[in-house]
N, C-alpha and C positions, 0 to 999 in steps of 0.2 A: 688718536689712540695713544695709550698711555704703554710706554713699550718695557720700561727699563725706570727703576725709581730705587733711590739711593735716601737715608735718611736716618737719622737718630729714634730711635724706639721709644715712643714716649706714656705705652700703655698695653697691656696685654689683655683682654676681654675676651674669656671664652676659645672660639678660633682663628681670631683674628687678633691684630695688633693696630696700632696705633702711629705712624713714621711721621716725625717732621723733618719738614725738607721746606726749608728757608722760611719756617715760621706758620708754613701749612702744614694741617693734621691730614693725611691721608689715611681710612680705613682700611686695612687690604685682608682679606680673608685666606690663609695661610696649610699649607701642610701639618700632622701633626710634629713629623722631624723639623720642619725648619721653625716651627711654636716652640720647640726645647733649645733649640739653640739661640732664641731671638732673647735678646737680654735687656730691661728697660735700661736704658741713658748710653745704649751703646750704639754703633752706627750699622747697618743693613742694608745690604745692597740685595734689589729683589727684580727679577726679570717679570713682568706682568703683562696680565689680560683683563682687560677691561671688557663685562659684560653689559651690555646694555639691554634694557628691557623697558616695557613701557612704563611702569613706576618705579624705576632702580637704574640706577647704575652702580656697578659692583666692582671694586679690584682687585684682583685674585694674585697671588704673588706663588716666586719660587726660586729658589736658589741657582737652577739651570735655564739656559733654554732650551734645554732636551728636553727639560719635566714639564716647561711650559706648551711644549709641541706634542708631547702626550697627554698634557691636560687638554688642546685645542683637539687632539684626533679624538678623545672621549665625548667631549661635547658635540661632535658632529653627528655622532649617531643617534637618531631621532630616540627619544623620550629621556637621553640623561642631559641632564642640566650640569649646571657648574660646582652647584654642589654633590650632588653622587659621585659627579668625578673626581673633585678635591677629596671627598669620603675614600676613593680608591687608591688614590695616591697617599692619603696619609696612612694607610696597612702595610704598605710595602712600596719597596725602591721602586721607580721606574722602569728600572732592568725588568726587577721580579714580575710588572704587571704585564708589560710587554711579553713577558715568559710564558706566564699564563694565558694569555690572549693565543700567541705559537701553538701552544699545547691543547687549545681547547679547556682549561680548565676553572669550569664556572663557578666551583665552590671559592674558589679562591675569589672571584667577584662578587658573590653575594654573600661574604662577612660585611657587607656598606651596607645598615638602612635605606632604605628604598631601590636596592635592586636586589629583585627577584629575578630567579631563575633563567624567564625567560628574556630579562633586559641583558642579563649575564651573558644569555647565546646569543643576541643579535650586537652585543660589543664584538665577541668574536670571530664572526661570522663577515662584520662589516671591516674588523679592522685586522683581522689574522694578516691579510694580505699587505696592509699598507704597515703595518709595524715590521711586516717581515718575516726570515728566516735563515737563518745561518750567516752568510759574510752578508748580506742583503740584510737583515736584522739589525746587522753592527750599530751602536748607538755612536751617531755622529759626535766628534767631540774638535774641540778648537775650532779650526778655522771654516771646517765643513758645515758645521751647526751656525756659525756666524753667517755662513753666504745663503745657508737656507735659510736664516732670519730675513735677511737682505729682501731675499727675493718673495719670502710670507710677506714683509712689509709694503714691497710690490706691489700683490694682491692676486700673485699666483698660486695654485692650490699645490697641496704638499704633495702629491702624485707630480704632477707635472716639475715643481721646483727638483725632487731628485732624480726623476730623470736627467733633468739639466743636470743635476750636478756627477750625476755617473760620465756624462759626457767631459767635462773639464779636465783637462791635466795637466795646467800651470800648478804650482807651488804656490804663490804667492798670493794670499783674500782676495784682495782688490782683482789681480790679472781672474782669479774664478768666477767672479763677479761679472765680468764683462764678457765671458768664455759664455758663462750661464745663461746670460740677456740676451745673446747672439742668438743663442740656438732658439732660446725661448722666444725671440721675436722669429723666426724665420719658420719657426712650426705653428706659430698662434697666427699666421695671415688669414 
């Protein structure tokens, strides 16, 4: 998996751009926010998701790995794909979509071609819970987003990985890292 990709902007096409990175073109299909700020001949650092399907592989980029961990809890839910979700992330911040999911507010989801109504309430419906609410909402940032990366790359699912990480209360990545894996191995026997 392709997790994390760094590279000089060498083409902007639609919604997607163009990175090289040490002389390879990487496609990666992009936000509309981070389209405006991506500038050809300049360098891009992009946190990604690699989708695979059976005649594609696609790389999806983003500025965060919070956007990319809300781009991965969109695509979980059966019938949106990578693109409705990147359609939803590019309307609004991360915060705002996670907001709206809290609130139940489906209008705000179906300004995205191709989701209707009802694809709107079964986002909500499936991920009200796992996006949160109130201090449980909070969008992870620094080191806590890093050790859930960690442990996404594991191949622990993101229910389970924050639980791990509610339990942790070292300070330092690395010692949360290992706090996390603890727990996670001695509950997954």
């Amino acid at each position: 998996m392709i997790g994390r990709i760094t590279g000089t902007v060498v083409e902007k096409r639609g919604k997607s751009i163009t990175l090289d990175v040490s002389g390879v073109g990487y496609t990666v299909s992009i936000p509309t926010d981070t389209l405006l700020i991506a500038k050809e001949g300049e360098t891009l650092a992009l946190y990604t998701h690699l989708a695979v399907r059976e005649d594609a592989l696609e790389l999806y980029g983003f500025t965060s790995s919070d956007e990319r961990m809300l781009f991965e809890q969109l695509i979980s839910v059966s019938g949106i794909g990578p693109k409705s979700a990147l359609g939803i992330l590019s309307l609004s911040s991360a915060e705002q979509v996670r907001r709206a999911i809290r609130e139940g507010d489906s209008a705000s989801l179906t300004k995205v071609s191709g989701v209707g109504k009802k694809s709107a309430e079964k986002i909500i419906l499936e991920l009200r819970e796992r996006v949160g609410a109130g201090e449980e909402g909070a969008t992870l940032t620094g080191a806590d987003a890093d050790v859930l990366d960690a442990l996404r790359a594991l191949g622990y699912g993101l229910a389970e990985s924050r639980e791990a990480l509610k339990r942790a209360v070292s300070k330092d990545t690395g010692d949360r890292v290992k706090e996390t894996l603890r727990y996670l191995s001695s509950h997954h026997a």
